[in-house]
PDB file of N, H, CA, C and O in Angstrom:
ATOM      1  N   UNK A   1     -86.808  27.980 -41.389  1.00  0.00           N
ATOM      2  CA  UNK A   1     -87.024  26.698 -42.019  1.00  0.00           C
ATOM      3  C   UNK A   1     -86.070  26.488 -43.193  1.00  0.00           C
ATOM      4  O   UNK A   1     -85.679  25.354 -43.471  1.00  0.00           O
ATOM      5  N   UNK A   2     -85.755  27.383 -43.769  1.00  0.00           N
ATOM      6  H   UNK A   2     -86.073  28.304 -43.543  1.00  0.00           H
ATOM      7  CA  UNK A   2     -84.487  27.260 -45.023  1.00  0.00           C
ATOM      8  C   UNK A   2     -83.131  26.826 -44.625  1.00  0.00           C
ATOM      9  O   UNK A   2     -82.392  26.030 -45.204  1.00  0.00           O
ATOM     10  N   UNK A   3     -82.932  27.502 -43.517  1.00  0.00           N
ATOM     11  H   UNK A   3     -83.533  28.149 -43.047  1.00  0.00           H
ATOM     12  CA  UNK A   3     -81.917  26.694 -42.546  1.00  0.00           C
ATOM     13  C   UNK A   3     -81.655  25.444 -42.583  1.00  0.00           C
ATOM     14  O   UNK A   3     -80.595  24.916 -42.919  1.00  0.00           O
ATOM     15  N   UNK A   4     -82.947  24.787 -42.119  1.00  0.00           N
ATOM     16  H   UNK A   4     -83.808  25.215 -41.846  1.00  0.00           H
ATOM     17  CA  UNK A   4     -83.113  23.101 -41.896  1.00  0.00           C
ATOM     18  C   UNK A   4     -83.100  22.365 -43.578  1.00  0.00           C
ATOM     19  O   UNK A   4     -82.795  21.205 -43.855  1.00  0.00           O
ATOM     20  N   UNK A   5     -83.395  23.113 -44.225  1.00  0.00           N
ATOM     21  H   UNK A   5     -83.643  24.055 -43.999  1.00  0.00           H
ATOM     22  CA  UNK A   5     -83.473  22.777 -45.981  1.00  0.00           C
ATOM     23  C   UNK A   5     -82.218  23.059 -46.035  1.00  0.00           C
ATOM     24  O   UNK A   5     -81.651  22.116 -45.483  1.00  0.00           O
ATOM     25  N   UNK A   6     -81.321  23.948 -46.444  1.00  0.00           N
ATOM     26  H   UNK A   6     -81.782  24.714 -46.893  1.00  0.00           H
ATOM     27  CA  UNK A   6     -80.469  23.728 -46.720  1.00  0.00           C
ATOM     28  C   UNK A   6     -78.804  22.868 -46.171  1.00  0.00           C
ATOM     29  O   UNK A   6     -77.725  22.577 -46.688  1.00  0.00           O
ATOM     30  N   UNK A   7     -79.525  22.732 -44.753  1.00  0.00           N
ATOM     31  H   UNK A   7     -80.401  22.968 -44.333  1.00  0.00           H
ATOM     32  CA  UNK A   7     -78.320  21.577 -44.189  1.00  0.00           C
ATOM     33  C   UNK A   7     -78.685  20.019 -44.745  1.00  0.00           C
ATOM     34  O   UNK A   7     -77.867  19.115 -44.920  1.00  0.00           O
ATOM     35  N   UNK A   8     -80.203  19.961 -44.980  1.00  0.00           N
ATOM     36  H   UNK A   8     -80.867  20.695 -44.838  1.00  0.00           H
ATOM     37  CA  UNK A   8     -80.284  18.711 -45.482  1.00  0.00           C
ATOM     38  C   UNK A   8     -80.022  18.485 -46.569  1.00  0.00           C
ATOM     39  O   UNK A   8     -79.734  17.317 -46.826  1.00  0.00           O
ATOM     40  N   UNK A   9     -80.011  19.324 -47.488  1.00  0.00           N
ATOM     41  H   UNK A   9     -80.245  20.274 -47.279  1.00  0.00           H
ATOM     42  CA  UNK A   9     -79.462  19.128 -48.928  1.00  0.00           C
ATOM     43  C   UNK A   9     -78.047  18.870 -49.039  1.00  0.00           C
ATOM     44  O   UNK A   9     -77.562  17.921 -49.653  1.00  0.00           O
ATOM     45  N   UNK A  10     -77.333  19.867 -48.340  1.00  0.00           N
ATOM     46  H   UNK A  10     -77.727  20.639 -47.841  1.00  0.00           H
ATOM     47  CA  UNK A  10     -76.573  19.648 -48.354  1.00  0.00           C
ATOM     48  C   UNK A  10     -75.579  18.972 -47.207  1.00  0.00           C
ATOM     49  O   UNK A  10     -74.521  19.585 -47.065  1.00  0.00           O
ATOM     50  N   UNK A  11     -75.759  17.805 -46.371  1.00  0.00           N
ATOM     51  H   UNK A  11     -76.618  17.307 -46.487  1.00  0.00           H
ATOM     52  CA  UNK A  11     -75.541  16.671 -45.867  1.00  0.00           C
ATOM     53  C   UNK A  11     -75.806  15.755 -46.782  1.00  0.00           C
ATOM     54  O   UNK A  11     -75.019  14.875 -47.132  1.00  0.00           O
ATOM     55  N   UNK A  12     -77.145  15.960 -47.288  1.00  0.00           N
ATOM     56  H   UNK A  12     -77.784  16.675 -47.004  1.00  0.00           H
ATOM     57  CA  UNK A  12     -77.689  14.035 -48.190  1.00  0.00           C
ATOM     58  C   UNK A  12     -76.724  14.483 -49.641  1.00  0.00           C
ATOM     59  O   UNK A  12     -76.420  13.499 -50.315  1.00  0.00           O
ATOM     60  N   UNK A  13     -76.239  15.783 -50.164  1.00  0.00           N
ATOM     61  H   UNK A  13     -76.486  16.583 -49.617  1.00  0.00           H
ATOM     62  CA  UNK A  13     -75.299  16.015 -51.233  1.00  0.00           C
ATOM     63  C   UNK A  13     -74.210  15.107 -50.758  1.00  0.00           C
ATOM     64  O   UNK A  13     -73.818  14.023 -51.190  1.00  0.00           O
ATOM     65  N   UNK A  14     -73.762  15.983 -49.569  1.00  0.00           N
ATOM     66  H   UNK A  14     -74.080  16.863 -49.219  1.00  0.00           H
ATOM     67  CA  UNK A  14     -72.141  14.938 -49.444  1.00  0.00           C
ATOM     68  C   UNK A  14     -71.853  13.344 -48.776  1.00  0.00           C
ATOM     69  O   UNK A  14     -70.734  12.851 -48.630  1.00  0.00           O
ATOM     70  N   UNK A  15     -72.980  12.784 -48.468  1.00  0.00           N
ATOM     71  H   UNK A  15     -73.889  13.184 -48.586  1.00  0.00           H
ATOM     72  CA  UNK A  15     -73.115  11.429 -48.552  1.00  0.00           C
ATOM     73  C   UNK A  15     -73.252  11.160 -49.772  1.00  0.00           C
ATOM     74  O   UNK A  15     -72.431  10.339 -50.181  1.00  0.00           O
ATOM     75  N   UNK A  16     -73.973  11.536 -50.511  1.00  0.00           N
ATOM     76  H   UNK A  16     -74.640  12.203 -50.179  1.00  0.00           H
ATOM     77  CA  UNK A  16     -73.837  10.874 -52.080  1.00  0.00           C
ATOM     78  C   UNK A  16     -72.230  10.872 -52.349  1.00  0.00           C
ATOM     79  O   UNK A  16     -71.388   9.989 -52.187  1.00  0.00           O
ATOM     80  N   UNK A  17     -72.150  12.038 -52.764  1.00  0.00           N
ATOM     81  H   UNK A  17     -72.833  12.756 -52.897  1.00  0.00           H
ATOM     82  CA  UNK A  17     -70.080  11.803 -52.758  1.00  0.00           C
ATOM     83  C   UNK A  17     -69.865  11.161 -52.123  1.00  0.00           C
ATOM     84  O   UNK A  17     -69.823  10.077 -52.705  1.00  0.00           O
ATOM     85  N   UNK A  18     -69.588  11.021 -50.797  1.00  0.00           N
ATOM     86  H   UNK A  18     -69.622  11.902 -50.324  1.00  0.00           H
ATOM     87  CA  UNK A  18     -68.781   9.901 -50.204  1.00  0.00           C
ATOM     88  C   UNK A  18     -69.392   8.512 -50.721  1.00  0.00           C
ATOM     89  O   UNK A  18     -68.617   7.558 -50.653  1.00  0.00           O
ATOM     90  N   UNK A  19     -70.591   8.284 -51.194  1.00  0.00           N
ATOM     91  H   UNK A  19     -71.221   9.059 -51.248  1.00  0.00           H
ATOM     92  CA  UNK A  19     -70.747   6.508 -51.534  1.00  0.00           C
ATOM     93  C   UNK A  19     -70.373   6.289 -52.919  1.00  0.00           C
ATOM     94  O   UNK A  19     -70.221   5.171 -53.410  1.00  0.00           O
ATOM     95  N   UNK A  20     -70.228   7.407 -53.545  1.00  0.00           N
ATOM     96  H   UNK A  20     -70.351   8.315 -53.146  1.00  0.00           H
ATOM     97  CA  UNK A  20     -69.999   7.251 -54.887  1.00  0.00           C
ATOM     98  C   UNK A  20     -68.351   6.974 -55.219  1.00  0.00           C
ATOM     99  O   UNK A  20     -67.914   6.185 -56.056  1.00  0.00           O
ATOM    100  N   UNK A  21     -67.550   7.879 -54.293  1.00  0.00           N
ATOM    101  H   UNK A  21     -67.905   8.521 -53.613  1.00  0.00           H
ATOM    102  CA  UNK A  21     -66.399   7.520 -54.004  1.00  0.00           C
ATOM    103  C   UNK A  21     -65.921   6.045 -53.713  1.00  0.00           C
ATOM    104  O   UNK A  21     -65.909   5.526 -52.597  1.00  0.00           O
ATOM    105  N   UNK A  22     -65.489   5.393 -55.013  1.00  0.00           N
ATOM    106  H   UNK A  22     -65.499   5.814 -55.920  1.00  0.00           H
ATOM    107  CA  UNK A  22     -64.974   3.877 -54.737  1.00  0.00           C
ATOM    108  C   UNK A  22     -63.514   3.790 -53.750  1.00  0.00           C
ATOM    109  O   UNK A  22     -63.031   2.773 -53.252  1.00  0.00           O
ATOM    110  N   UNK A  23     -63.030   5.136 -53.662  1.00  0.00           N
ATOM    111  H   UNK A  23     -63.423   5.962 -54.066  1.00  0.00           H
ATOM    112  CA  UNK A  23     -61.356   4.940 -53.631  1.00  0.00           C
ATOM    113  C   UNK A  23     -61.299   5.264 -51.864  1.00  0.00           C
ATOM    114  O   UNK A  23     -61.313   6.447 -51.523  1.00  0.00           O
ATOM    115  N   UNK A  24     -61.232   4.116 -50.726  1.00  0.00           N
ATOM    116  H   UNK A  24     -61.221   3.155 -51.003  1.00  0.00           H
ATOM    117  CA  UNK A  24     -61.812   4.764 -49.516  1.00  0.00           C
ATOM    118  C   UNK A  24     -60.681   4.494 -48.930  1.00  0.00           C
ATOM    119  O   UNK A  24     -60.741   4.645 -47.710  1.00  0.00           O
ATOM    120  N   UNK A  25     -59.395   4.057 -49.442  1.00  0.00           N
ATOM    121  H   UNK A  25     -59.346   3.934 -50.433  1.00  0.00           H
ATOM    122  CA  UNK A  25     -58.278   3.566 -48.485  1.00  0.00           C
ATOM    123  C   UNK A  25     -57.950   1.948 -48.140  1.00  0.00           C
ATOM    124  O   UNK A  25     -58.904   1.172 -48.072  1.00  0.00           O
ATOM    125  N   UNK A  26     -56.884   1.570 -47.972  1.00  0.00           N
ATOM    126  H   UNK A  26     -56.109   2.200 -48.028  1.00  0.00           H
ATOM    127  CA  UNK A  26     -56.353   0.435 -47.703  1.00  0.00           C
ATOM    128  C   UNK A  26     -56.921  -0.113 -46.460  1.00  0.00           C
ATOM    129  O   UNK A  26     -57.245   0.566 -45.486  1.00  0.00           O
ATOM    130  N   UNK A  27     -57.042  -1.697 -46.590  1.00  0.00           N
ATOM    131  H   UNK A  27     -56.779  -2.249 -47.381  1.00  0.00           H
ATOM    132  CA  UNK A  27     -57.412  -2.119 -45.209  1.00  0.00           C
ATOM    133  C   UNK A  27     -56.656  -2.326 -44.028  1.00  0.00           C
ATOM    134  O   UNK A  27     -55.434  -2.185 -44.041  1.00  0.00           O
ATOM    135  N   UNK A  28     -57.218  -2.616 -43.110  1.00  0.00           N
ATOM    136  H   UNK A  28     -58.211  -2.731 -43.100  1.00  0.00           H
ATOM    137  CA  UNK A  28     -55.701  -2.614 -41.926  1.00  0.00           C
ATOM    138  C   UNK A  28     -55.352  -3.986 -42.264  1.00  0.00           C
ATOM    139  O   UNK A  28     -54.142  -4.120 -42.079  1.00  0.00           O
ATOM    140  N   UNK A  29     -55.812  -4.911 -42.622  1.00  0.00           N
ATOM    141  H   UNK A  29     -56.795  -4.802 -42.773  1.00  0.00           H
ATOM    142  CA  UNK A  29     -54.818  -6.185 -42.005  1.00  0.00           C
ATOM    143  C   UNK A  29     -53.618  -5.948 -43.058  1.00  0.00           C
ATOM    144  O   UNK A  29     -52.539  -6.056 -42.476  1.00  0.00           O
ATOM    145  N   UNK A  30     -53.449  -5.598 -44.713  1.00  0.00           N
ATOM    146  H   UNK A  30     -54.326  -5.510 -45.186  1.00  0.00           H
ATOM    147  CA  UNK A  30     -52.368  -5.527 -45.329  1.00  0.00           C
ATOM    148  C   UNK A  30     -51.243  -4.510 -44.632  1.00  0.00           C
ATOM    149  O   UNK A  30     -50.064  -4.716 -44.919  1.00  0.00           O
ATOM    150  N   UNK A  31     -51.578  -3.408 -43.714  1.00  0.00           N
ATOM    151  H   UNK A  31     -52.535  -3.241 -43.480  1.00  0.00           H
ATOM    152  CA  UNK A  31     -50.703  -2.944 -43.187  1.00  0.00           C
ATOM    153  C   UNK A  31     -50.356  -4.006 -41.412  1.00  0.00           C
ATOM    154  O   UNK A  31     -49.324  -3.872 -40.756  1.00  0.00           O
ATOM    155  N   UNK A  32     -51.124  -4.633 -41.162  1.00  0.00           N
ATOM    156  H   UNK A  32     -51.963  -4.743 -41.696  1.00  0.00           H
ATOM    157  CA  UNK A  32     -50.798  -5.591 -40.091  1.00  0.00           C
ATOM    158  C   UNK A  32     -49.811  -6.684 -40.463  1.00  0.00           C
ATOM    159  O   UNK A  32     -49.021  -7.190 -39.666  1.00  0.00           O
ATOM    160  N   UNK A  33     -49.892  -6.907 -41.366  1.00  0.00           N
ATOM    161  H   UNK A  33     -50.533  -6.496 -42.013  1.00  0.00           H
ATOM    162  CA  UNK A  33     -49.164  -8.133 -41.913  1.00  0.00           C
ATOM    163  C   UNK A  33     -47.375  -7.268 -42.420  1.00  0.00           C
ATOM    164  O   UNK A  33     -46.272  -7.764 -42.190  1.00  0.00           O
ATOM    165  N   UNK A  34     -47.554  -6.385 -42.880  1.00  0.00           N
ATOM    166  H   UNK A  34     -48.450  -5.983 -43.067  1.00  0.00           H
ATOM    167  CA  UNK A  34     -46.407  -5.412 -42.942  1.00  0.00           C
ATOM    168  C   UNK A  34     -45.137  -5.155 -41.648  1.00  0.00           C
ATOM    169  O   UNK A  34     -43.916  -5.230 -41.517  1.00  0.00           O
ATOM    170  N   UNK A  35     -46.932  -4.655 -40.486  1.00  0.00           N
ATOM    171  H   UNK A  35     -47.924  -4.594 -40.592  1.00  0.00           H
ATOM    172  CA  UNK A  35     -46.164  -4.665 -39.381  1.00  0.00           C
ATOM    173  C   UNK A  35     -45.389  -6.046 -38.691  1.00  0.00           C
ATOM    174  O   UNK A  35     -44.348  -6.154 -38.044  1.00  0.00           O
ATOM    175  N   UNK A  36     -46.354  -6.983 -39.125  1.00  0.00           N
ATOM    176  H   UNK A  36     -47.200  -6.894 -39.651  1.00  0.00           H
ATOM    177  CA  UNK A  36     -45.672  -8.210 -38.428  1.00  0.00           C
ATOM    178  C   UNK A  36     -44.595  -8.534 -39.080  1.00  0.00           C
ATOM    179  O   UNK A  36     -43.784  -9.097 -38.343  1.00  0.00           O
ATOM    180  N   UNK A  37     -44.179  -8.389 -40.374  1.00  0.00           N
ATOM    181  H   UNK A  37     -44.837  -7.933 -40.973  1.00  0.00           H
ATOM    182  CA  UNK A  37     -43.041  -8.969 -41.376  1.00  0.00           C
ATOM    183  C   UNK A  37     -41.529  -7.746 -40.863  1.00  0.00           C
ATOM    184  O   UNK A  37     -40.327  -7.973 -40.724  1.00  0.00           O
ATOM    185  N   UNK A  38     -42.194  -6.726 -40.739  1.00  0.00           N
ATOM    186  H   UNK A  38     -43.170  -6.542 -40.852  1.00  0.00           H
ATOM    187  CA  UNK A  38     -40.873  -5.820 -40.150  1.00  0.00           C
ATOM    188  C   UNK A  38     -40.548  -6.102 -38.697  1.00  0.00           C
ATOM    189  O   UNK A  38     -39.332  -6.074 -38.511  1.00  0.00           O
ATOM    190  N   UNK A  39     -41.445  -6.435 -37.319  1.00  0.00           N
ATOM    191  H   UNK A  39     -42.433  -6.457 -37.470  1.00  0.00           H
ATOM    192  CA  UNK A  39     -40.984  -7.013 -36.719  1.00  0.00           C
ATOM    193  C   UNK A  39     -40.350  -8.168 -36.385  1.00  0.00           C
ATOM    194  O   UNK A  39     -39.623  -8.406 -35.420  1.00  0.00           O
ATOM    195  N   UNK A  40     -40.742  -8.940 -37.389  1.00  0.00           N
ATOM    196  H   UNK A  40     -41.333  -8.747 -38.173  1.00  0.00           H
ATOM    197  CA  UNK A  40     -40.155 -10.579 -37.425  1.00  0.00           C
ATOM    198  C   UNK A  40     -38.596 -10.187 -38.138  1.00  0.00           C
ATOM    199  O   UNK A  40     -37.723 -11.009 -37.859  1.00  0.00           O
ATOM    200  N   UNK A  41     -38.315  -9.437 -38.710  1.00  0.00           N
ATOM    201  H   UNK A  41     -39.024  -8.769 -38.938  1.00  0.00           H
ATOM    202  CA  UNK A  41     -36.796  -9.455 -39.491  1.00  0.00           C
ATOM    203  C   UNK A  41     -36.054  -8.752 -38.385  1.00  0.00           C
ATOM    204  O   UNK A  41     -34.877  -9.027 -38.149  1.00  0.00           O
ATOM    205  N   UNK A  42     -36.788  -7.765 -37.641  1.00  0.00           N
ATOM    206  H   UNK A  42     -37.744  -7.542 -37.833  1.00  0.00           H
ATOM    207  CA  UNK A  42     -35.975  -7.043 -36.728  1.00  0.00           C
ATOM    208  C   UNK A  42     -35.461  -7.947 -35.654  1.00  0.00           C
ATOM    209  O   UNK A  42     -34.388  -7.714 -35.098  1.00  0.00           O
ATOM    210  N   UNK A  43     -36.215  -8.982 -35.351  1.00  0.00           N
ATOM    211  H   UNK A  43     -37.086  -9.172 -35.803  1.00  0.00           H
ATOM    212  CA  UNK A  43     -36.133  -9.742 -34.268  1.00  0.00           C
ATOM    213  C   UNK A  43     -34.726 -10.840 -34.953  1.00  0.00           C
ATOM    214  O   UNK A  43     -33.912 -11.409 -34.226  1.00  0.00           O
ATOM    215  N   UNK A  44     -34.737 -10.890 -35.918  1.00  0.00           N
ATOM    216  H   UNK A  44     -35.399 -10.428 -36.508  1.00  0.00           H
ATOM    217  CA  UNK A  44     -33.980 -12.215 -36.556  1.00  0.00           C
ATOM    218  C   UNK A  44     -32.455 -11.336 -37.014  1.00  0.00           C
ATOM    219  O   UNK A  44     -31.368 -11.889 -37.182  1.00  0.00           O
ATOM    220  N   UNK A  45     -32.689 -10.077 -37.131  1.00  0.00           N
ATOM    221  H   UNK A  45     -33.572  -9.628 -36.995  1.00  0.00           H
ATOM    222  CA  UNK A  45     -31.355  -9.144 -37.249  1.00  0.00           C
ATOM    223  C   UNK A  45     -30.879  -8.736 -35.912  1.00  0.00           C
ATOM    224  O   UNK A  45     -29.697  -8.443 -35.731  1.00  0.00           O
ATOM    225  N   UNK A  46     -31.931  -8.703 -34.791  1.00  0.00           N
ATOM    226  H   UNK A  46     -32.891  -8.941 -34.938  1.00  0.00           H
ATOM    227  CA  UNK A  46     -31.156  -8.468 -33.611  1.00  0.00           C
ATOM    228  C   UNK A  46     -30.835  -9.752 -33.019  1.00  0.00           C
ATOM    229  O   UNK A  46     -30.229  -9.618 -31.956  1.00  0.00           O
ATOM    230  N   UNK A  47     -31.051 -10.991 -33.373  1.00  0.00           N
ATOM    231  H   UNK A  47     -31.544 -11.100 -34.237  1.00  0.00           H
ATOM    232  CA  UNK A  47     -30.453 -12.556 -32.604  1.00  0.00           C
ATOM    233  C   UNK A  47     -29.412 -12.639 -33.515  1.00  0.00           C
ATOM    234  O   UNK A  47     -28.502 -13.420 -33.235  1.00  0.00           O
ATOM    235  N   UNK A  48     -29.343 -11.965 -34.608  1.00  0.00           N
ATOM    236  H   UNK A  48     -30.082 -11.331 -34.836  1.00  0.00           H
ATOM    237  CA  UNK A  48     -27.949 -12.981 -35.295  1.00  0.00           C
ATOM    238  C   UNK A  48     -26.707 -11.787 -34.570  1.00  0.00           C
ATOM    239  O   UNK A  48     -25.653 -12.104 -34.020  1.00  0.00           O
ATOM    240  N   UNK A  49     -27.111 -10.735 -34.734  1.00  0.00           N
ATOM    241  H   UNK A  49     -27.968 -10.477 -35.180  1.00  0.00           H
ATOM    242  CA  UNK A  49     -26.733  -9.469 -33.784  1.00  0.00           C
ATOM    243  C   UNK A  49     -25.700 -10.033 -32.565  1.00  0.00           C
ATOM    244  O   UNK A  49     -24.480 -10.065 -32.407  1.00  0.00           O
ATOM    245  N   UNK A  50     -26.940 -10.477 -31.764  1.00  0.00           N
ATOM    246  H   UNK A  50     -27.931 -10.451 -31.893  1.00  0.00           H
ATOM    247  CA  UNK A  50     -26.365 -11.000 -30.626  1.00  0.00           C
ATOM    248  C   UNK A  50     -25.350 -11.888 -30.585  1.00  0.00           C
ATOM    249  O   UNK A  50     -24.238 -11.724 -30.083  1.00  0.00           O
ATOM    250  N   UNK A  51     -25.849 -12.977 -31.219  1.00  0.00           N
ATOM    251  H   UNK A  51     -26.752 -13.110 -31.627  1.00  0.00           H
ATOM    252  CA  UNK A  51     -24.793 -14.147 -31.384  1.00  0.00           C
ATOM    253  C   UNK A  51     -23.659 -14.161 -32.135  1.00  0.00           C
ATOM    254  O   UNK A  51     -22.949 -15.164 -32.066  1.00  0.00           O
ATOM    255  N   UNK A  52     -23.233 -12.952 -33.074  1.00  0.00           N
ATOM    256  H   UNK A  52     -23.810 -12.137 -33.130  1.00  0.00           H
ATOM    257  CA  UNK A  52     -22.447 -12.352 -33.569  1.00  0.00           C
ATOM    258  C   UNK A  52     -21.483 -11.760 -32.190  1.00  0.00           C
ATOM    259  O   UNK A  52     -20.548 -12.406 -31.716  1.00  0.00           O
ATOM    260  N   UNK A  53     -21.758 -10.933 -31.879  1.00  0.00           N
ATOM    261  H   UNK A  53     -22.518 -10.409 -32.264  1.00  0.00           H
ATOM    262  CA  UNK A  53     -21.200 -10.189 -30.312  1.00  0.00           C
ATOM    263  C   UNK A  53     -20.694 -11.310 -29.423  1.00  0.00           C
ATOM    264  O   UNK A  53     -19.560 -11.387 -28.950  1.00  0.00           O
ATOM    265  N   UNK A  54     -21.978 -12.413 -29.216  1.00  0.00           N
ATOM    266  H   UNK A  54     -22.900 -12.351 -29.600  1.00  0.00           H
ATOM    267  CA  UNK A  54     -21.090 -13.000 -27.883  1.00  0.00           C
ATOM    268  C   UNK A  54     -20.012 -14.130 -28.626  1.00  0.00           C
ATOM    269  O   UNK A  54     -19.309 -14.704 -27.794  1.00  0.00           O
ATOM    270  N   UNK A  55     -19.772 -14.537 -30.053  1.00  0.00           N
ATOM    271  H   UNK A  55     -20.343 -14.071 -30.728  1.00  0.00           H
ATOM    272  CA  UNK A  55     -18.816 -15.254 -30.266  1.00  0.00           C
ATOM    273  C   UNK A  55     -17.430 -14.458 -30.160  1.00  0.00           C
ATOM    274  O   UNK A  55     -16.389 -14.918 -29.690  1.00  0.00           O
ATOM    275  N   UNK A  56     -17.597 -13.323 -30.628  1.00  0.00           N
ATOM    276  H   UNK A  56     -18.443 -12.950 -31.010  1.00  0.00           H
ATOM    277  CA  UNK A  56     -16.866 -12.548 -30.237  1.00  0.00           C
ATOM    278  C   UNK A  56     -16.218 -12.256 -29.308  1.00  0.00           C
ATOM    279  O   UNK A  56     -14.993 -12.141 -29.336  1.00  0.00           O
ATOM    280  N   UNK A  57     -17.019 -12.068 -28.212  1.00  0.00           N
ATOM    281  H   UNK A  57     -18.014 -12.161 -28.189  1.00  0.00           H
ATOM    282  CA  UNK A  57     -16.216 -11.398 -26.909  1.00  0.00           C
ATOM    283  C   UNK A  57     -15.577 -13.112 -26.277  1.00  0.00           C
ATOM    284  O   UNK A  57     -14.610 -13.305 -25.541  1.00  0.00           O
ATOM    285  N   UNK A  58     -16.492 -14.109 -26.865  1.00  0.00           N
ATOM    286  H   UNK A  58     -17.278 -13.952 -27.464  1.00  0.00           H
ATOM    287  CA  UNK A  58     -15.575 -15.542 -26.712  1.00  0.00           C
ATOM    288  C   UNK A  58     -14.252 -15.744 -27.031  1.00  0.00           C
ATOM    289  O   UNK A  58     -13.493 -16.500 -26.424  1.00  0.00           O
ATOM    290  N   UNK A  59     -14.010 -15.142 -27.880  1.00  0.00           N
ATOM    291  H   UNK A  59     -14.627 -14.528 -28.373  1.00  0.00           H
ATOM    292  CA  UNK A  59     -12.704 -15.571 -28.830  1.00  0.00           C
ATOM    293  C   UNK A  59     -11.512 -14.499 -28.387  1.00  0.00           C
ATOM    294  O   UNK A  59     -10.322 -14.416 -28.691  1.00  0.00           O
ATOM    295  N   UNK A  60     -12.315 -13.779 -27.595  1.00  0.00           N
ATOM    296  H   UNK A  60     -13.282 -13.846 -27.349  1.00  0.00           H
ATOM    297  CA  UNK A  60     -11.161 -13.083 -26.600  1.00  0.00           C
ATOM    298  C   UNK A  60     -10.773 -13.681 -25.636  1.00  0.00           C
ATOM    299  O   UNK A  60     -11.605 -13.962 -24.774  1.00  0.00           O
ATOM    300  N   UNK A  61      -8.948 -14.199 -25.404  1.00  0.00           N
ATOM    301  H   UNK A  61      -8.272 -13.971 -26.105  1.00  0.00           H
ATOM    302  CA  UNK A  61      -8.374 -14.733 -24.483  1.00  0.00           C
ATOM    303  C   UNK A  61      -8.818 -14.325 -23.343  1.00  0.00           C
ATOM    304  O   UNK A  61      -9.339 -13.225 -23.158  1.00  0.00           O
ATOM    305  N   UNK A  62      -8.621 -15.284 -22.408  1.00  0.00           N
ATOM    306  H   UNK A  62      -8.197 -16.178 -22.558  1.00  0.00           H
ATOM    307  CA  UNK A  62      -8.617 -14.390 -20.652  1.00  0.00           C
ATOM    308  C   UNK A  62     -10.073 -13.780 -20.629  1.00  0.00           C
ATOM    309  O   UNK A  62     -10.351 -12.807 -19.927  1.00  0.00           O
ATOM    310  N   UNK A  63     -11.046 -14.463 -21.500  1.00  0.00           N
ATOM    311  H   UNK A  63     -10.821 -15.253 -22.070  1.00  0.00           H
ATOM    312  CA  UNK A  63     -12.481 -13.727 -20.832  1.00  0.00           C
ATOM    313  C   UNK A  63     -13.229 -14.291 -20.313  1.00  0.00           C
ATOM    314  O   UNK A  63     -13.613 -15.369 -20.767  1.00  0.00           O
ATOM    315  N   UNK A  64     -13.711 -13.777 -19.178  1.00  0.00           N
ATOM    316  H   UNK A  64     -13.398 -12.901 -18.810  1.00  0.00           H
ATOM    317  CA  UNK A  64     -14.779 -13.891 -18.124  1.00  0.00           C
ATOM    318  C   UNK A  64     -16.208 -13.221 -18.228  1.00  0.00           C
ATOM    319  O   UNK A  64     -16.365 -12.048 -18.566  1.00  0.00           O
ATOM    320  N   UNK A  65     -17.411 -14.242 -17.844  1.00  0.00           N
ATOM    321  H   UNK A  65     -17.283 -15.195 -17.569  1.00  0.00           H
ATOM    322  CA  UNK A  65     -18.396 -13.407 -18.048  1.00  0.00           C
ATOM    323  C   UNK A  65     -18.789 -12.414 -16.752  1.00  0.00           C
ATOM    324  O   UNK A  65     -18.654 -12.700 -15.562  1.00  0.00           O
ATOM    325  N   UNK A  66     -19.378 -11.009 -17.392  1.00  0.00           N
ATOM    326  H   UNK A  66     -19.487 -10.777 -18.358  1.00  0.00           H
ATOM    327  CA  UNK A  66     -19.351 -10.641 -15.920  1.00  0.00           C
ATOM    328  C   UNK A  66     -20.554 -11.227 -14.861  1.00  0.00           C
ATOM    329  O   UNK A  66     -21.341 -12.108 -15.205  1.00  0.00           O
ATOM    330  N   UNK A  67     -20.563 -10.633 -13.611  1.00  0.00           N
ATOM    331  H   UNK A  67     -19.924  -9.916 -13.331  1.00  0.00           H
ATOM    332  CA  UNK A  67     -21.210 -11.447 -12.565  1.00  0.00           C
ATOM    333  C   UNK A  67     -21.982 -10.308 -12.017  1.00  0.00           C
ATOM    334  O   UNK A  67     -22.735 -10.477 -11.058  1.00  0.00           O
TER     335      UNK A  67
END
C-alpha cells in the first residue's frame, strides 16, 4: 500500500509543478505564420529567379526554345 501512496504523492507533486509553471512554450500559429512568410519570399525569389534566366537565355542571338 506505500507503493500506491507514494506514486500518488508524487504524481499530484509533479502536476502541481507543471501548473505552476507559467513558461509552457510558444504557440503554433506564430511559428505558422513564420512558416508561411518564408515560403512566400522563397516563392517570390524563385519567380524573379526565373524570369531573370529566361530574359537571359532571350537575349542570346540564334535562340531557340527547346522542343
Amino acid at each position: 500500500m506505500s507503493l500506491v501512496t507514494y506514486l500518488h504523492v508524487a504524481l499530484t507533486t509533479r502536476l502541481a509543478e507543471l501548473r505552476r509553471d507559467g513558461e509552457r512554450g510558444d504557440s503554433p500559429v506564430p511559428t505558422a505564420v513564420i512558416i508561411f512568410g518564408l515560403v512566400f519570399v522563397a516563392t517570390v525569389v524563385t519567380g524573379v529567379a526565373l524570369a531573370k534566366a529566361n530574359d537571359w537565355m532571350n537575349a542570346i542571338p540564334g535562340h531557340k526554345n527547346p522542343q
